[in-house]
C-alpha positions in Angstrom: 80.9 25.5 15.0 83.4 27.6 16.1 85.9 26.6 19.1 85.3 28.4 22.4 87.8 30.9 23.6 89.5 30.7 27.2 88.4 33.6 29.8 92.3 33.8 30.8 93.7 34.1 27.4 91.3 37.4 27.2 92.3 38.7 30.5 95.6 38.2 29.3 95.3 40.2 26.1 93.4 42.9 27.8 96.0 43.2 30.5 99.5 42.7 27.8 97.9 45.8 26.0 97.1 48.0 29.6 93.9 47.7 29.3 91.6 47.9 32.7 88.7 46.3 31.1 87.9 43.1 32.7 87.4 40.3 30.5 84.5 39.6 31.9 83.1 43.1 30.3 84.5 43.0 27.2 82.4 40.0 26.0 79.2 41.6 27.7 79.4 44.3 25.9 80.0 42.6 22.8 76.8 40.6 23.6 75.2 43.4 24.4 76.1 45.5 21.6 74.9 41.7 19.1 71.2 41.8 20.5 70.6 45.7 19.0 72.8 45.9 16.0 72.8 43.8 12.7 75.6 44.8 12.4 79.0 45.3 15.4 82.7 44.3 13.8 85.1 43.7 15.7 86.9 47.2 14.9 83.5 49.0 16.7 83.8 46.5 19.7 87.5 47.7 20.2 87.2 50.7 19.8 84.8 50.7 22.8 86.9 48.1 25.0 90.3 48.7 23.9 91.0 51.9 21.6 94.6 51.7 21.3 94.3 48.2 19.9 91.1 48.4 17.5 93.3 48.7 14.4 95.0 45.5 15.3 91.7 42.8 16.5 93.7 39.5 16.3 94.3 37.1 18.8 91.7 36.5 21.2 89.7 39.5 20.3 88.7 37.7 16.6 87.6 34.4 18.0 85.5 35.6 20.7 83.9 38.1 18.2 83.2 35.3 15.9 82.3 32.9 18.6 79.7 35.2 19.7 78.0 36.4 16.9 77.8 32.8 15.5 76.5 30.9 18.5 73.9 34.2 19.2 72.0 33.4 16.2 72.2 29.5 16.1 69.5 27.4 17.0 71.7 25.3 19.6 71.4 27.8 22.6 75.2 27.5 23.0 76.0 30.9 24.2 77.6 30.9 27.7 78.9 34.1 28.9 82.9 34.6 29.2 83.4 34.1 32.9 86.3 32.4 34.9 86.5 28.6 35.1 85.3 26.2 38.2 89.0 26.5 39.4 88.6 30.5 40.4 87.4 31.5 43.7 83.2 31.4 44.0 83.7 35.0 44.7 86.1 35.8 41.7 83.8 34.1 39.4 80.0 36.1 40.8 82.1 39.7 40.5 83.0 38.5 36.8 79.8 37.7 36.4 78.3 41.1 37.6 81.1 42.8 35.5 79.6 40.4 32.7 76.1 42.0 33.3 78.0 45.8 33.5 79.4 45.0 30.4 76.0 43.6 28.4 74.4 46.4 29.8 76.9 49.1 28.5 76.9 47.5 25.2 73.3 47.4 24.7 73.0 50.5 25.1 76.0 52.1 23.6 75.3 50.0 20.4 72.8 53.3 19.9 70.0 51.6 18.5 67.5 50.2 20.9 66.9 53.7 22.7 63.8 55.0 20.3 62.7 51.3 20.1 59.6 50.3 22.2 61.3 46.7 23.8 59.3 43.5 24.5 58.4 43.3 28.0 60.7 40.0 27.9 63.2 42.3 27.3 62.9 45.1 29.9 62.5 42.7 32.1 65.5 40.6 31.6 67.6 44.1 31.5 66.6 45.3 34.9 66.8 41.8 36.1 70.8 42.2 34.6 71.0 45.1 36.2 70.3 43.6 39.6 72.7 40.9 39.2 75.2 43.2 38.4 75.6 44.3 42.0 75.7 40.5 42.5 78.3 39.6 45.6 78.7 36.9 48.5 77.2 38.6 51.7 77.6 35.8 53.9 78.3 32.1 52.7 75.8 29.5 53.9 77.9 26.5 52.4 79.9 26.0 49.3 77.1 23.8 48.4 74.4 26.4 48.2 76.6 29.1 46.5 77.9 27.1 44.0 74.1 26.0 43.4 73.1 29.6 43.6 75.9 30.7 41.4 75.3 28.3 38.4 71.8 29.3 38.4 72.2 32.7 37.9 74.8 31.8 35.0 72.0 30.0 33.6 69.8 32.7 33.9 71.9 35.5 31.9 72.7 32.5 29.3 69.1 31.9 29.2 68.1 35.9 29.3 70.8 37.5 26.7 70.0 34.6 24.8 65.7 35.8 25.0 66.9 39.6 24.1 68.7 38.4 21.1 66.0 36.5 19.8 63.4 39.1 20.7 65.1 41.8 18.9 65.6 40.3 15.9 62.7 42.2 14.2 64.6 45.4 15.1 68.3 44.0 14.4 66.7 43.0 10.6 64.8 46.4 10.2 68.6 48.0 10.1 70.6 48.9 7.1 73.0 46.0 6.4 76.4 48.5 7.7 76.5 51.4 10.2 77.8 53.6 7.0 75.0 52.6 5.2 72.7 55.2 6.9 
C-alpha cells in the first residue's frame, strides 16, 4: 500500500509553480480521468492541471498519481478524495469538495473515452448526482453538528460513487489498447 499524500503539500505545489488549480481539482480530475482510461500517466494529468510543469511530475504530483491509480482498483475501498483536513473551516472543506466534483467531472470527460460509450445507469446517475454536489455550499448553518454530519456524508457518498464508476467501467477501461499511442 502506498502512503497517502497531504491535501496542503498539493496546494502547495500547485501554488509554488502559479498554478490556479485547486488541489482539490487536480485529484478529481485525475480520478476522473482513472475511471475511463486504462491508461492516464502522470505526464497526461499535468499536462491538463499544470502544463508548465508536466515535464517535471515529482514531488507530490507522483505519489498522489500512484496513490490513486493503486487504491482505485484494489479491493479495500480505500479511495478518499483529496480534500482539506478536519482542522479547515466546514465551509473551506464543502467548496473543495465541490471543486473535487468540478474536477472528476472535467477529467472524465476530457480523458476522451467514455463519450461514444453507452454508461451504466449506476454511472449516469452518480455523474449528475456529482454534478449537483458540485454547486455544493453552506446556505444557512443549522448547527455545527448537522453540517459536519451532513458534510461527511456527502464525502462518503463521492468516495462511495467514484469508487461505483470505476468499477463499472472496467469493461470499457479493459476493451482499450494498453497506451494512448497504441491506437
Amino acid at each position: 500500500m502506498s502512503e497517502s499524500v497531504a491535501f496542503d503539500d498539493v496546494a502547495r505545489a500547485l501554488a509554488a509553480a502559479g498554478s490556479t488549480v485547486h488541489a482539490a481539482e487536480a485529484h478529481g480530475c485525475r480520478c476522473g480521468a482513472l475511471c475511463v482510461r486504462r491508461s492516464y500517466d502522470v505526464a497526461e494529468w499535468l499536462q491538463e492541471i499544470l502544463p508548465d510543469e508536466a515535464q517535471r511530475g515529482g514531488g507530490p504530483f507522483a505519489s498522489l498519481h500512484q496513490r490513486s491509480a493503486s487504491v482505485l482498483p484494489g479491493s479495500d475501498l480505500e479511495f478518499v478524495p483529496l480534500l482539506p483536513d478536519d482542522e479547515q473551516s466546514l465551509e473551506t472543506r464543502v467548496e473543495a469538495l465541490g471543486t473535487w466534483c468540478q474536477g472528476f467531472l472535467y477529467g472524465f470527460g476530457a480523458a476522451g473515452t467514455a463519450g461514444h460509450a453507452q454508461l451504466p445507469g449506476d454511472v449516469t446517475e452518480v455523474l449528475t448526482d456529482l454534478a449537483q454536489i458540485s454547486h455544493a455550499g453552506i446556505a444557512e448553518p443549522e448547527s455545527v453538528e448537522v453540517e459536519e454530519q451532513a458534510y461527511a456524508e456527502l464525502v462518503e457518498f463521492v468516495r462511495v460513487g467514484v469508487q461505483l464508476v470505476y468499477d463499472e467501467l472496467a469493461a470499457l477501461r479493459a476493451a482499450q489498447p494498453e497506451s494512448r499511442l497504441d491506437h
